[in-house]
Biopython code that builds the backbone (N, CA, C, O; Angstrom):
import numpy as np
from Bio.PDB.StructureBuilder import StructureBuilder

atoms = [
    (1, "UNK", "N", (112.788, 161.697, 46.985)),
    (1, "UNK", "CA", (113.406, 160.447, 46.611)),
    (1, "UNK", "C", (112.350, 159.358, 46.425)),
    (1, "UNK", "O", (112.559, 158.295, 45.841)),
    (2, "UNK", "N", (111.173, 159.736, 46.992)),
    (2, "UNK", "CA", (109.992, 158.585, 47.481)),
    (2, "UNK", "C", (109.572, 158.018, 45.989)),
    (2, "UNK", "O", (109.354, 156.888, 45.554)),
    (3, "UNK", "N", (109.558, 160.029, 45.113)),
    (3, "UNK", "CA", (108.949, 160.119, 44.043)),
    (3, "UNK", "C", (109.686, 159.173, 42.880)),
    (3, "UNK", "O", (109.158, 158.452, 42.033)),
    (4, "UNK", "N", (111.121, 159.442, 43.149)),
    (4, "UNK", "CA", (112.509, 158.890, 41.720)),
    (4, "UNK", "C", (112.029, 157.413, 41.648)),
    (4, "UNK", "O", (111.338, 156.980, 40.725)),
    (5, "UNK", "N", (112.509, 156.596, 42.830)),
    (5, "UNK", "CA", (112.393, 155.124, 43.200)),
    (5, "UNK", "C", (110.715, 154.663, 42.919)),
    (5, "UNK", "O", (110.404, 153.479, 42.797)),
    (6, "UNK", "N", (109.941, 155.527, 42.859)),
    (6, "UNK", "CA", (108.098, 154.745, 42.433)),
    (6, "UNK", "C", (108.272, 155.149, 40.781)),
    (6, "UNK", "O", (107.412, 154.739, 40.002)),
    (7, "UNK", "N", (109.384, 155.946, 40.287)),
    (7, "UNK", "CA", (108.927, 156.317, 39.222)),
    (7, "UNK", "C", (110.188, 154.962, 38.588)),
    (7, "UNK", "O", (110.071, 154.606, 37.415)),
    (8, "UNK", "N", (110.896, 154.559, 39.147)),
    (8, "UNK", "CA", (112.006, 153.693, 38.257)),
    (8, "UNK", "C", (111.138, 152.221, 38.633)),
    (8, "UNK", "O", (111.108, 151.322, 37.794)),
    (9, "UNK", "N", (110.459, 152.076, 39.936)),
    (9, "UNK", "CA", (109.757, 150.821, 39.789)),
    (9, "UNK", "C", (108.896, 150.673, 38.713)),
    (9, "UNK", "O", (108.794, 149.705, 37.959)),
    (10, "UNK", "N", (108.286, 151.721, 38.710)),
    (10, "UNK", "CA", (106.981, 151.702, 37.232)),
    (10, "UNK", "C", (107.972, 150.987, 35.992)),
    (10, "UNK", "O", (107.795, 149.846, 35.565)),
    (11, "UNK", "N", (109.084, 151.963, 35.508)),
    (11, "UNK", "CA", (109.880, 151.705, 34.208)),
    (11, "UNK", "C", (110.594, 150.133, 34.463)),
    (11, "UNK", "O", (111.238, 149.639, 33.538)),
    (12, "UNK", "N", (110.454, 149.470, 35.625)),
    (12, "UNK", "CA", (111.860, 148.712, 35.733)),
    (12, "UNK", "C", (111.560, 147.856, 34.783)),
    (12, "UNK", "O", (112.114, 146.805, 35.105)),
    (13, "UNK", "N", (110.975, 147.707, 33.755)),
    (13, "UNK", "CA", (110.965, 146.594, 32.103)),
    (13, "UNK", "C", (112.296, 147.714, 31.233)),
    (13, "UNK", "O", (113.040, 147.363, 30.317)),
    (14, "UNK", "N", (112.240, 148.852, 31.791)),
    (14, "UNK", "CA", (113.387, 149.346, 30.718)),
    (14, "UNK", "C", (114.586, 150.185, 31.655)),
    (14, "UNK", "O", (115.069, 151.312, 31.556)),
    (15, "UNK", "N", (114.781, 149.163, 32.507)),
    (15, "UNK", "CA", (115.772, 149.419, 33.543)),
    (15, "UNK", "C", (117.254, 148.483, 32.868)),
    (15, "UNK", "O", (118.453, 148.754, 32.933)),
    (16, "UNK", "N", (116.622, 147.474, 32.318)),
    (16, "UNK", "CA", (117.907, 146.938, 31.789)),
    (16, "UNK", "C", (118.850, 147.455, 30.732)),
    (16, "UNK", "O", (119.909, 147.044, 30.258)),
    (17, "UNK", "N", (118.016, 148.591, 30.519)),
    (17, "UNK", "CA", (118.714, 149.168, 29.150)),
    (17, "UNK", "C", (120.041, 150.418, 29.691)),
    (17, "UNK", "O", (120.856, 151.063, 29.031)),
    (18, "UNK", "N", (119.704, 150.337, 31.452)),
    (18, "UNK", "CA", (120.600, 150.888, 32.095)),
    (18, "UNK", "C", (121.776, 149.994, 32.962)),
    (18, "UNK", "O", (122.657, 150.430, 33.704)),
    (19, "UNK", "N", (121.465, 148.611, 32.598)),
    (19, "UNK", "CA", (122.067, 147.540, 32.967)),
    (19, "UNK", "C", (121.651, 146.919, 35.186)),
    (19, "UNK", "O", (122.140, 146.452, 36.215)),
    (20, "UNK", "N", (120.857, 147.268, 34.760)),
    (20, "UNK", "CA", (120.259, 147.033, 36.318)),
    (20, "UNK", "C", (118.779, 146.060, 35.854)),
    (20, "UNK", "O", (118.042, 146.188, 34.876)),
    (21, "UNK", "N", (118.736, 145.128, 36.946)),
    (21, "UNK", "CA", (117.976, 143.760, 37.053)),
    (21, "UNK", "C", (116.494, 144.529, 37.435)),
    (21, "UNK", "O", (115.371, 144.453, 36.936)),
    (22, "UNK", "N", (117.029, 145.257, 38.501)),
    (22, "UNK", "CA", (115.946, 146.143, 39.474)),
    (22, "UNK", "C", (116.058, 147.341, 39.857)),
    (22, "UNK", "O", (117.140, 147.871, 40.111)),
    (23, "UNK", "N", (114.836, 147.951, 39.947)),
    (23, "UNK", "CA", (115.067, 149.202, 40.361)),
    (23, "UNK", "C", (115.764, 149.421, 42.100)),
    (23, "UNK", "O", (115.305, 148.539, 42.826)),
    (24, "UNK", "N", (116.453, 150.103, 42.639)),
    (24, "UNK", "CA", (117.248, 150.388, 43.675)),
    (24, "UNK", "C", (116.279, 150.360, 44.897)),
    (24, "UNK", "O", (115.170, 150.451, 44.372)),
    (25, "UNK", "N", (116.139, 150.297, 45.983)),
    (25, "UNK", "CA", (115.430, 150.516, 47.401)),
    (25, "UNK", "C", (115.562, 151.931, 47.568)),
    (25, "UNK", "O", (116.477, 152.483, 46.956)),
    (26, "UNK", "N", (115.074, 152.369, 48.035)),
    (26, "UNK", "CA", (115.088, 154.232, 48.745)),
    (26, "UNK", "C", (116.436, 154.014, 49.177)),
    (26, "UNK", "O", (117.505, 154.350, 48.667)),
    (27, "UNK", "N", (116.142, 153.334, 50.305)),
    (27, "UNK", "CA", (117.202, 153.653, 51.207)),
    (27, "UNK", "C", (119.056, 153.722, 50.235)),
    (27, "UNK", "O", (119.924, 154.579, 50.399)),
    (28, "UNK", "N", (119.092, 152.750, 49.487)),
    (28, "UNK", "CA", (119.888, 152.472, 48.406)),
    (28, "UNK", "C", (120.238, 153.649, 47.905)),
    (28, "UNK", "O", (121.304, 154.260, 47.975)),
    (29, "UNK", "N", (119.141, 153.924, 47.349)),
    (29, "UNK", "CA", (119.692, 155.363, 46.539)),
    (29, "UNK", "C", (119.881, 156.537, 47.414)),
    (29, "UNK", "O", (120.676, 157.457, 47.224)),
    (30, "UNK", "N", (119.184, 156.417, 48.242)),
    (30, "UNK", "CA", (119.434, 157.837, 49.581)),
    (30, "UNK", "C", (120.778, 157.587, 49.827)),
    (30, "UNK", "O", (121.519, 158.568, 49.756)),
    (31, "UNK", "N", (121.258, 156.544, 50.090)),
    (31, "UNK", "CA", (122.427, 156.243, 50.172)),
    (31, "UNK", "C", (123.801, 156.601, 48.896)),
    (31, "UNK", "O", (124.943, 157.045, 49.019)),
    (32, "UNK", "N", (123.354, 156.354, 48.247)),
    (32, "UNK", "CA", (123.827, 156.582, 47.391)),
    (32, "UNK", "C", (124.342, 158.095, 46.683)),
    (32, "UNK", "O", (125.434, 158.271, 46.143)),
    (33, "UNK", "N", (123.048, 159.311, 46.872)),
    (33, "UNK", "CA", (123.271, 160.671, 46.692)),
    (33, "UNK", "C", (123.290, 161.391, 47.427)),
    (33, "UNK", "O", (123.244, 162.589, 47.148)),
    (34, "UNK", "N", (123.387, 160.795, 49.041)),
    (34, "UNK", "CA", (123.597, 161.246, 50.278)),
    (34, "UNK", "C", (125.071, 162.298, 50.341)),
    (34, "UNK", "O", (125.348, 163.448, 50.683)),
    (35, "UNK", "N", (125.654, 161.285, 49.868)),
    (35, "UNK", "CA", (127.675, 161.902, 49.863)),
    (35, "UNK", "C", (128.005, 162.442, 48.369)),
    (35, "UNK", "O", (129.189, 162.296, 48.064)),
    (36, "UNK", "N", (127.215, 163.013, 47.420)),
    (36, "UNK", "CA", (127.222, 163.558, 46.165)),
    (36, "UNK", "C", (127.621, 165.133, 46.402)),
    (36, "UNK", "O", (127.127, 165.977, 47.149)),
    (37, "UNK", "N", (128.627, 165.187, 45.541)),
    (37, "UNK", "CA", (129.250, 166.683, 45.788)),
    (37, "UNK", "C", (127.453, 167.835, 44.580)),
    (37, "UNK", "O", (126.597, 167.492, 43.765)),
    (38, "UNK", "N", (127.769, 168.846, 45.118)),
    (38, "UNK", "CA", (126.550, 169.801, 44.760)),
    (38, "UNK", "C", (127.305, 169.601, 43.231)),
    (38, "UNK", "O", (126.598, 168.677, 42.832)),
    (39, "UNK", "N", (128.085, 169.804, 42.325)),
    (39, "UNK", "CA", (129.012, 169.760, 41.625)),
    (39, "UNK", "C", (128.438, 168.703, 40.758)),
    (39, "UNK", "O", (128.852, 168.639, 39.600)),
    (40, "UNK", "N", (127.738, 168.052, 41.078)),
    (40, "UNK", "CA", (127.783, 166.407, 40.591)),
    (40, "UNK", "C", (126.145, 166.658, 39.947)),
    (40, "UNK", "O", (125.768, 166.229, 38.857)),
    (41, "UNK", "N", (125.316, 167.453, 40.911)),
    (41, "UNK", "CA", (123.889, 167.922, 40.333)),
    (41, "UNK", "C", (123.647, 168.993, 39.086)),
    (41, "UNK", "O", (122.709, 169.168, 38.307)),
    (42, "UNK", "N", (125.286, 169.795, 39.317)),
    (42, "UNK", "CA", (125.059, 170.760, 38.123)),
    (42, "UNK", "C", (125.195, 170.330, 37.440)),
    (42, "UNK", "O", (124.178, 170.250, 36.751)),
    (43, "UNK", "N", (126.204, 169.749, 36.961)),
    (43, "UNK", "CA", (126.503, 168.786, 35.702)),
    (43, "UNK", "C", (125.673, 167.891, 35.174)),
    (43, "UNK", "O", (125.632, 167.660, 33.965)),
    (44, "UNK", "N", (124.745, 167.158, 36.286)),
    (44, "UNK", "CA", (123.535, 167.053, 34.896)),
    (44, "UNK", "C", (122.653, 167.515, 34.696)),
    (44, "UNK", "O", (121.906, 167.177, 33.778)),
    (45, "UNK", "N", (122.381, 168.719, 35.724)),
    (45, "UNK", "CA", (121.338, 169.728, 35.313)),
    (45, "UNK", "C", (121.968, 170.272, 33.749)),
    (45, "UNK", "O", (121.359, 169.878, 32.754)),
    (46, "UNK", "N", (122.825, 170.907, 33.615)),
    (46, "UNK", "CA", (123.393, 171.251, 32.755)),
    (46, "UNK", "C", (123.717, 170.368, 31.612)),
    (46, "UNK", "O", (123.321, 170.722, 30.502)),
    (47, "UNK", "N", (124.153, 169.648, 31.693)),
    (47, "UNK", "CA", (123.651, 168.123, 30.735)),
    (47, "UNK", "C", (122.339, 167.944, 30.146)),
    (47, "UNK", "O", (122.082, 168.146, 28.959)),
    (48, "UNK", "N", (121.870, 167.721, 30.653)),
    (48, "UNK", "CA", (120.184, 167.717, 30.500)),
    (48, "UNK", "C", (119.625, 168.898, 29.643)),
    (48, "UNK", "O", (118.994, 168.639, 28.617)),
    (49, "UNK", "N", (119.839, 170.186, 30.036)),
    (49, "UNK", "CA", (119.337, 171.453, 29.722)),
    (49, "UNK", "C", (120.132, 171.216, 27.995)),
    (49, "UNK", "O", (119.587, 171.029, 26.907)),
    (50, "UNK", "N", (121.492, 171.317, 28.337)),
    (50, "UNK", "CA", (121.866, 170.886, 26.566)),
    (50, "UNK", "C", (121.318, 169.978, 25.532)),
    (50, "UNK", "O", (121.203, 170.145, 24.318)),
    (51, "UNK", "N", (120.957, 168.823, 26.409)),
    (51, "UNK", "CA", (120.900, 167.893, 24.922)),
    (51, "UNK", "C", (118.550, 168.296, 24.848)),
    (51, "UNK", "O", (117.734, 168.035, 23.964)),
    (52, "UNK", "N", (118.423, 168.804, 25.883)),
    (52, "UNK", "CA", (117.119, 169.034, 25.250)),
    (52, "UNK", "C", (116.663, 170.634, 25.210)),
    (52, "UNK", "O", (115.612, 171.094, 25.655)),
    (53, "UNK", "N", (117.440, 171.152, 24.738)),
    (53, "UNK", "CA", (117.602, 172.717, 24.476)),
    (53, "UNK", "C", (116.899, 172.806, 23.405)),
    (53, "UNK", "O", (116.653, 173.999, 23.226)),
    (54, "UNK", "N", (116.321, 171.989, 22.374)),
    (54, "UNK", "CA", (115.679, 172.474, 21.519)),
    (54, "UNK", "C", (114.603, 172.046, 21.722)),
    (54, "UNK", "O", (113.879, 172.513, 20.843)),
    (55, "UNK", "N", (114.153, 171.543, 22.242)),
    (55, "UNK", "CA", (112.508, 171.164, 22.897)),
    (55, "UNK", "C", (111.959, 172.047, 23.946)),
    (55, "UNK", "O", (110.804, 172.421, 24.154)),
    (56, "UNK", "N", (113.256, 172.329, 24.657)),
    (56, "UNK", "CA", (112.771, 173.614, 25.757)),
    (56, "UNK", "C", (112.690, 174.951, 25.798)),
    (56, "UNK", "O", (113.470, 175.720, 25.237)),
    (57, "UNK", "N", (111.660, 175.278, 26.523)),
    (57, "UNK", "CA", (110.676, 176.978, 25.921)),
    (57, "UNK", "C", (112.028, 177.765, 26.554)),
    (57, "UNK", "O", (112.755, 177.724, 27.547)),
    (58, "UNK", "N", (111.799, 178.789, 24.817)),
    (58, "UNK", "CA", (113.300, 180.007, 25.123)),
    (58, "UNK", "C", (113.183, 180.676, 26.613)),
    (58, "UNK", "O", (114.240, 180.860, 27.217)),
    (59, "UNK", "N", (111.716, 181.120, 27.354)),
    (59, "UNK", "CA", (112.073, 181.663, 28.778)),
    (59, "UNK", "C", (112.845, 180.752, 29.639)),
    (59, "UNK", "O", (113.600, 181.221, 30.491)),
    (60, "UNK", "N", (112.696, 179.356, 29.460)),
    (60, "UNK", "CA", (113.573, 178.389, 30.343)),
    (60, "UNK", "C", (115.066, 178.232, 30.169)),
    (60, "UNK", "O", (115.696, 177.610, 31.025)),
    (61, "UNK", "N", (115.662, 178.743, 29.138)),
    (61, "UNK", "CA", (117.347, 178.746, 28.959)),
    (61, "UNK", "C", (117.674, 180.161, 28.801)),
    (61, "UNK", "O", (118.559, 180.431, 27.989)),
    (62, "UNK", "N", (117.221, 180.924, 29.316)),
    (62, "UNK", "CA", (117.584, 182.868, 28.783)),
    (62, "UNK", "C", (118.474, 183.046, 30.214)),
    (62, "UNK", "O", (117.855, 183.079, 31.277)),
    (63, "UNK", "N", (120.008, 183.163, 30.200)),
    (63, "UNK", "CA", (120.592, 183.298, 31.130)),
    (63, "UNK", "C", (121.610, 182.468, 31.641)),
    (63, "UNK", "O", (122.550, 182.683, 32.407)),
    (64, "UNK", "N", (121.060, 181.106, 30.820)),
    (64, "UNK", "CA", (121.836, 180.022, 31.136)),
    (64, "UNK", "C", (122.927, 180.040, 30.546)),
    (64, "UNK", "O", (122.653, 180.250, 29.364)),
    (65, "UNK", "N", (124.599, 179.891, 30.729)),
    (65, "UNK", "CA", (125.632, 180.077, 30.090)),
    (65, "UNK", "C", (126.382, 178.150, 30.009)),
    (65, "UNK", "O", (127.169, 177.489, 30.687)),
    (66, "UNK", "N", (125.592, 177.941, 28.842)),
    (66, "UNK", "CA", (125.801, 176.386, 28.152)),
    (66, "UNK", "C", (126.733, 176.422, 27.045)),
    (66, "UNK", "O", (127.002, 175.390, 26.430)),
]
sb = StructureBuilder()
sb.init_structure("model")
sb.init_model(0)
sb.init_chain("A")
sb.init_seg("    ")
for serial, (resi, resn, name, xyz) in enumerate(atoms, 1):
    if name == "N":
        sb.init_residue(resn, " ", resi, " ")
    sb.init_atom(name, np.array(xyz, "f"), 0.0, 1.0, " ", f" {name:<3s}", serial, name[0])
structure = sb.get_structure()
């Protein structure tokens, strides 16, 4: 989490384009994906894997049912 929150402070000039002033505190966001159903990670793993499926190397999606 240490890593997400140093990496959204770096971007926070294009944080507004996510409608946020500032990037979140750790604790904030720990808080935040603390009570996240596992359910909630596949879906944008799986999200993710779709919309950049054509940039990503064929051994990385062989198996995946998208």
């Amino acid at each position: 989490m240490t890593e997400i929150c140093e990496g959204l402070r770096a971007m926070s000039g294009k944080l507004n384009l996510l409608g946020l002033e500032k990037a979140p505190a750790k604790s904030t966001a720990c808080d935040g994906m603390r009570n996240r159903d596992s359910k909630f990670f596949e879906d944008v793993y799986f999200r993710l894997v779709r919309h950049y499926q054509s940039v990503l190397s064929d051994c990385r999606t062989i198996g995946l049912t998208i």
